[in-house]
VOLUM-110412 format. One line per field, with one value per residue: residue number from 1; residue in three letters; x, z, y of N, C-alpha, C, O in turn. Coordinates in steps of 0.02 Angstrom, whole numbers, plus 32768, in hexadecimal, padded with zeros to 4 digits. Example, Ala and Ser with C-alpha at 12.3 -4.5 7.8 and 13.67 -1.06 7.14 Angstrom:
# residues 2
nr <- (1, 2);
rest <- (Ala, Ser);
npx <- (8294, 8282);
npz <- (8186, 8162);
npy <- (7EE4, 7F90);
capx <- (8267, 82AC);
capz <- (8186, 8165);
capy <- (7F1F, 7FCB);
cpx <- (8294, 8285);
cpz <- (8186, 818A);
cpy <- (7F5B, 8002);
opx <- (82C8, 829E);
opz <- (81A7, 8192);
opy <- (7F5A, 8039);
This chain:
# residues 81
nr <- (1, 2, 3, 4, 5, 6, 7, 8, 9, 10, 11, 12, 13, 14, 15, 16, 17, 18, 19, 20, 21, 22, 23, 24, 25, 26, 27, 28, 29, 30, 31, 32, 33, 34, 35, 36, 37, 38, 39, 40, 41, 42, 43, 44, 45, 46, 47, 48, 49, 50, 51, 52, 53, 54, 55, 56, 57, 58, 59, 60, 61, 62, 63, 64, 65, 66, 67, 68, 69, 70, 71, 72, 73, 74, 75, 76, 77, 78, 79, 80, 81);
rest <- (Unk, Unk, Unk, Unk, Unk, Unk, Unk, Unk, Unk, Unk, Unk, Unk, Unk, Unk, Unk, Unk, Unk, Unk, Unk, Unk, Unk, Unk, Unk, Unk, Unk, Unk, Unk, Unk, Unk, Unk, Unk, Unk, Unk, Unk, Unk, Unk, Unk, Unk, Unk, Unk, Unk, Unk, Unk, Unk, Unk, Unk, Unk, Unk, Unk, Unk, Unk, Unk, Unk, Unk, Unk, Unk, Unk, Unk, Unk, Unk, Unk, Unk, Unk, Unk, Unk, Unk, Unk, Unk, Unk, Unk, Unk, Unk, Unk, Unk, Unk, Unk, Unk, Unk, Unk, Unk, Unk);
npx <- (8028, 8063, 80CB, 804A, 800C, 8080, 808A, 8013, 804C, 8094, 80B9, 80E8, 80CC, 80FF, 8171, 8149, 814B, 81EA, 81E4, 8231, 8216, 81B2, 8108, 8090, 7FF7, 7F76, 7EE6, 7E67, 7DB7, 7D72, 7DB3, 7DD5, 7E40, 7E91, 7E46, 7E26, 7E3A, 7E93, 7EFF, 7EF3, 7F06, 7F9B, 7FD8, 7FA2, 8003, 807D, 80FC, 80A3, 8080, 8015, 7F6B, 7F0B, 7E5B, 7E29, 7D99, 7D9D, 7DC2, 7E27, 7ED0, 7EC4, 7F2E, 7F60, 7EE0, 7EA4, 7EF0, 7ED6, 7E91, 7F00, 7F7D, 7F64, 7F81, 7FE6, 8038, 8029, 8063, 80FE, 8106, 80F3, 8163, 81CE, 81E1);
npz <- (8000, 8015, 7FAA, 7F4D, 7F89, 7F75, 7EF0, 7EBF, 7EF1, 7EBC, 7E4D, 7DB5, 7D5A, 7D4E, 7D10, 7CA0, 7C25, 7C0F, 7BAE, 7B0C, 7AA5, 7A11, 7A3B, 7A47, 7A93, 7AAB, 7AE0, 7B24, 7B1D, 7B74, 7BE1, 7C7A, 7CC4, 7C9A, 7C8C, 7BF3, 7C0E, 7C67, 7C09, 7BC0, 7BF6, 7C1D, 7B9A, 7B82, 7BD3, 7B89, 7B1F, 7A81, 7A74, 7A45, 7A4E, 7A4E, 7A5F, 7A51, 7A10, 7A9A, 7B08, 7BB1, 7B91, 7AF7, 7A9D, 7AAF, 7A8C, 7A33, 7991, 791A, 7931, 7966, 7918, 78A7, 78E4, 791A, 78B3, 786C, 78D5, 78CA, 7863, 785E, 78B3, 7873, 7814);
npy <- (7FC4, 804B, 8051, 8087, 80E9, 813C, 8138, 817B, 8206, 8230, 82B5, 82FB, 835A, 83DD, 83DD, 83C6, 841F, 843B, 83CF, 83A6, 836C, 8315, 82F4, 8293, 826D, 81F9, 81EC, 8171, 8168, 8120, 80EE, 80B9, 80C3, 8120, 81AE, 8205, 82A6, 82A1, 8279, 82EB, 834F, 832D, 832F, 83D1, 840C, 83EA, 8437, 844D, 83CC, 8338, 8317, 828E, 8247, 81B7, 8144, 80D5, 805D, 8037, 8003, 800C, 8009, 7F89, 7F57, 7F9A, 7FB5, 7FE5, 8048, 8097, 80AA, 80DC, 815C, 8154, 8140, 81C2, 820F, 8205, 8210, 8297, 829E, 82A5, 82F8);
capx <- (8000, 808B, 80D8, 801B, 8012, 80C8, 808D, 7FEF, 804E, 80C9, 80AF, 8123, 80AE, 8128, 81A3, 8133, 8160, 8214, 81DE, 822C, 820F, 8174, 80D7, 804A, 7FD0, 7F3F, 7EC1, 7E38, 7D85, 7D47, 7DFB, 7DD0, 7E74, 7EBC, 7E21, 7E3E, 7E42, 7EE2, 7F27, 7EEB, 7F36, 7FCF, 7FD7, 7FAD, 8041, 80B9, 80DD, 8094, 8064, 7FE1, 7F3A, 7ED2, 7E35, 7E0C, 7D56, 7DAF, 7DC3, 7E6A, 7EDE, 7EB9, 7F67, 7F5C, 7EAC, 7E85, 7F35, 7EB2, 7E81, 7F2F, 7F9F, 7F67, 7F7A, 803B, 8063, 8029, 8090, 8129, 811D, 810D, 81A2, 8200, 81EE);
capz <- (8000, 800E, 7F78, 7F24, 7F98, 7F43, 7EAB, 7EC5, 7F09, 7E74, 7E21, 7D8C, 7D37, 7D54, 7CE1, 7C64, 7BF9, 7BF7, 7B74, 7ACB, 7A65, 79F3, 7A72, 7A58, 7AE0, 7A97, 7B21, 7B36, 7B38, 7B97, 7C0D, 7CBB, 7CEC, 7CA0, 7C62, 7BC9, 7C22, 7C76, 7BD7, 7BA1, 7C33, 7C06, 7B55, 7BA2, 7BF5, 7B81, 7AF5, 7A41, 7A79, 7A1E, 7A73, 7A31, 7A7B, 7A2B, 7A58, 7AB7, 7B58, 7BD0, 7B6B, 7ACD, 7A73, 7A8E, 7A6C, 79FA, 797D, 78F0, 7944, 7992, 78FD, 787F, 78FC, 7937, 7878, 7860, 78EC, 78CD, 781F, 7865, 78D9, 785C, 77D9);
capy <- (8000, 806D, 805A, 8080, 813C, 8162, 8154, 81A7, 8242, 824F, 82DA, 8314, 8397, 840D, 83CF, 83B6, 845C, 841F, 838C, 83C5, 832E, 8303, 82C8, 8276, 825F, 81D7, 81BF, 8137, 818E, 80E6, 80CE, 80D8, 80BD, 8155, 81CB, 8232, 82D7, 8298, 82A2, 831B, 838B, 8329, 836C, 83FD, 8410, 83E1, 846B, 8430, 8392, 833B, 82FC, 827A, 8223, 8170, 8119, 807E, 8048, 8032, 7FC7, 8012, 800D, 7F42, 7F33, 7FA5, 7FDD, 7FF5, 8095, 80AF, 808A, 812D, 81AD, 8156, 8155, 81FD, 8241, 81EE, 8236, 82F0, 82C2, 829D, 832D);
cpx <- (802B, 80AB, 808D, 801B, 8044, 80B0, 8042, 8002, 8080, 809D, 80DF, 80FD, 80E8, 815F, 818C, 814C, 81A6, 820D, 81DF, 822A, 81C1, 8154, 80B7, 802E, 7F96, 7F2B, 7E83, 7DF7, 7D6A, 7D7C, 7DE2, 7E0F, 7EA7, 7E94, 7E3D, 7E47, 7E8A, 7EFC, 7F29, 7F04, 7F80, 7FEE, 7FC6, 7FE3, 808F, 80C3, 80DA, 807F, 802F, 7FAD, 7F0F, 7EAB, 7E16, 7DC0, 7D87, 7D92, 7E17, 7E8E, 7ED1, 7EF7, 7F73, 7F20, 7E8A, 7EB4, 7F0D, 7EAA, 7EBD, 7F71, 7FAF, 7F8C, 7FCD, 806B, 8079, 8059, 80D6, 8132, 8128, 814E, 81EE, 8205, 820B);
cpz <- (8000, 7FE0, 7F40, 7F40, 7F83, 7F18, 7E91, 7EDB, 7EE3, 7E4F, 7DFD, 7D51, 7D2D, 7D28, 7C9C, 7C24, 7BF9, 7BC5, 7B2F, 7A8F, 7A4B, 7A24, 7A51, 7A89, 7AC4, 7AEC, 7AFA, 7B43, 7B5D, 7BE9, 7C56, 7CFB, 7CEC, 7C67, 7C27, 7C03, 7C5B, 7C4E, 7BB4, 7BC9, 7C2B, 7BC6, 7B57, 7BB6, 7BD3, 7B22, 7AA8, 7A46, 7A67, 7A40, 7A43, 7A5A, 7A50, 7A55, 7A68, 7AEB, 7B63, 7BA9, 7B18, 7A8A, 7A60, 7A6E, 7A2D, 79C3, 7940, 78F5, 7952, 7958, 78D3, 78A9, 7923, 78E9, 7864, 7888, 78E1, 7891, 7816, 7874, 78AD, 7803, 77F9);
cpy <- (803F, 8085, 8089, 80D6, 814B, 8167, 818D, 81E7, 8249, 8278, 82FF, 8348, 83DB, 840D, 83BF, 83E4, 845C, 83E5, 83AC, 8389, 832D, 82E1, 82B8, 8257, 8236, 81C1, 818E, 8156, 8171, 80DA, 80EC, 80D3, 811A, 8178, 81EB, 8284, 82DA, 829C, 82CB, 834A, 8382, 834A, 83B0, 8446, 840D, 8416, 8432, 83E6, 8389, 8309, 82E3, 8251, 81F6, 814E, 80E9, 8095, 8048, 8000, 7FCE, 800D, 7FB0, 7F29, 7F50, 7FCF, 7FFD, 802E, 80B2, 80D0, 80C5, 8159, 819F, 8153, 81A9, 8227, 823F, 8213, 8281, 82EC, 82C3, 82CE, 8367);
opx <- (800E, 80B3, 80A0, 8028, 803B, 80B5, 803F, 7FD2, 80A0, 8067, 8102, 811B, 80EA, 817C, 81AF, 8161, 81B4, 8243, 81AE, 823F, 8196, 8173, 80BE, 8049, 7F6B, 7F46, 7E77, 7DF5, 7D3E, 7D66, 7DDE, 7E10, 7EC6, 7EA3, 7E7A, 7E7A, 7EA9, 7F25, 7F56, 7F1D, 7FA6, 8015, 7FDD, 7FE8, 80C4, 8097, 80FF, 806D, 8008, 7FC3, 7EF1, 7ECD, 7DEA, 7DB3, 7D9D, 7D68, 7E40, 7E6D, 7ED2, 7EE6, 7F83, 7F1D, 7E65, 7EA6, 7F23, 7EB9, 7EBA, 7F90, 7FE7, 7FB7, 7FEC, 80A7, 80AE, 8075, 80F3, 8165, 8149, 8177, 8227, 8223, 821B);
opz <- (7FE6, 7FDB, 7F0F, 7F17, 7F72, 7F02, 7E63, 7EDF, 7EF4, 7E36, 7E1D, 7D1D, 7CFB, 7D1D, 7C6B, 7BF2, 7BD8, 7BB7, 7B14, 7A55, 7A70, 7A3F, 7A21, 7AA9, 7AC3, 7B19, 7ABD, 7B7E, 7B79, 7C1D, 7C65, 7D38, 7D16, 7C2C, 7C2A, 7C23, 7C6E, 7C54, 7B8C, 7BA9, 7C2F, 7BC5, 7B28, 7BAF, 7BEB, 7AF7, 7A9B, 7A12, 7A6A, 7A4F, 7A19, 7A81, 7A2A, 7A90, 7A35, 7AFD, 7B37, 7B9C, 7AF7, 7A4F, 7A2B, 7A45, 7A04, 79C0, 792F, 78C6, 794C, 7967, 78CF, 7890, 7941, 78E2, 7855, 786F, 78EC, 788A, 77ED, 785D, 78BA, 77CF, 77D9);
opy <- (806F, 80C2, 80AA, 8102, 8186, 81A0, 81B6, 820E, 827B, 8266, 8326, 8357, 8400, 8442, 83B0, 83C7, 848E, 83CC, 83C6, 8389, 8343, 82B4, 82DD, 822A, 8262, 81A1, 818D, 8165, 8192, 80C2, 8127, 80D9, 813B, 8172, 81EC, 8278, 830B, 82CA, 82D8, 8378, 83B2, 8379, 83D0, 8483, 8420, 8415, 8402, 83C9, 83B8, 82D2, 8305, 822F, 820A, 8143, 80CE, 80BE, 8052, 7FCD, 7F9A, 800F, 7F96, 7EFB, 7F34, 800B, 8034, 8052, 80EF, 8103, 80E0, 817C, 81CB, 815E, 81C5, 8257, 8274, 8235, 82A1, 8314, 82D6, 82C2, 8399);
């Protein structure tokens, strides 16, 4: 239980606006582990970072790449022009 309040009281928001690399932030509109509006505060936070919300659920990169797959080609292809 200890370990579980550490990580619940990490917070690194603050460092977020040091992140100079290409982001993408894909949330989960179904994920109740880690809502979209968590990443979306994440992307937020980090400058030019790019926010997308997919219908899934938690687990959406293994269960669903169909949805996941465009939007990690597409960025990969900004980061690299």
């Amino acid at each position: 239980m200890k370990q579980l309040s550490a990580l619940r009281a990490f917070d690194a928001r603050d460092r977020l606006a040091r992140i100079a690399v290409p982001t993408l932030v894909l949330s989960a509109t179904d994920d109740p582990i880690a809502p979209p509006r968590f990443g979306k505060a994440l992307a937020e936070g980090i400058p030019g970072a790019w926010w997308v919300e997919v219908d899934a659920s938690h687990g959406v990169t293994l269960h669903r790449p169909d949805l996941v797959n465009p939007y990690l080609e597409e960025h990969l292809a900004r980061a690299a022009s």
